[in-house]
N, C-alpha and C positions, 0 to 999 in steps of 0.2 A: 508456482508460477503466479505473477504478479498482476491481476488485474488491470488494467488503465482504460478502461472506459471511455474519461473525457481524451485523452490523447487521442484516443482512436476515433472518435467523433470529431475529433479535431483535422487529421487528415483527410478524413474521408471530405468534411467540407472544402478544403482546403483543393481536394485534386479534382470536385467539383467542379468548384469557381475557375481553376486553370484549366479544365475542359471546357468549360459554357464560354466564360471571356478572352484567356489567352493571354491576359497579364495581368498585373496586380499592382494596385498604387500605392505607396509610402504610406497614405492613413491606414489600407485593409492591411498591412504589415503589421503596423503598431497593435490594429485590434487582433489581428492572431496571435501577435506576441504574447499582446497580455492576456489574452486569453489561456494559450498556451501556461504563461508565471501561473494563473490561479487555479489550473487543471492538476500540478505538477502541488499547489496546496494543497488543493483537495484530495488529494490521492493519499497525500502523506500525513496529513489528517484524519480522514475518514479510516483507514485500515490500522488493523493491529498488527504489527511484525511479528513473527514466531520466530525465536531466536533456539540455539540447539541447549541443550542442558544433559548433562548427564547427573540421574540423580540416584543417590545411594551409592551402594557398590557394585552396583550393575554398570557394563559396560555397553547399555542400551544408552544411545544418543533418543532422546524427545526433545518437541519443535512445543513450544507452548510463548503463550503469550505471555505479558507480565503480571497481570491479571490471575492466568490461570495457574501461573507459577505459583503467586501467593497460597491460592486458595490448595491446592496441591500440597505446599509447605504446611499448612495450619492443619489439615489435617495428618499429616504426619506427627505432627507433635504433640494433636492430641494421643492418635492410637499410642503415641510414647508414653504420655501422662496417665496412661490407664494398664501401664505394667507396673 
């Protein structure tokens, strides 16, 4: 499950504002908007995606990042380089 933090601090101000005031003008749109555009960067900036991989001949599906992928593969090749 995918975190989203600033989205959801985003509504929550958001059904605020529409409970206290009861409407919402063309500027506070624009700033949720964009607000919203840099919530939707950061989210997919800051996280790593774990994508499925099956590795070897095993028919184990693993979720690893790309990162851990690497570091996963190097060592395999060394335990290889040491037969």
């Amino acid at each position: 499950m995918v975190k989203r933090k600033c989205f959801i601090l985003l509504i929550v101000v958001l059904l605020l504002h529409i409970l206290i005031d009861e409407n919402i003008s063309p500027g506070e749109l624009v700033l949720v908007s964009l607000f919203a555009y840099f919530c939707g960067v950061f989210d997919t900036t800051k996280r790593e995606v774990k994508e499925p991989y099956v590795i070897g001949d095993s028919n184990e599906i693993v979720h690893l990042t790309k990162k851990e992928l690497e570091e996963r593969l190097k060592k395999e090749r060394a335990s290889l380089h040491e037969l």
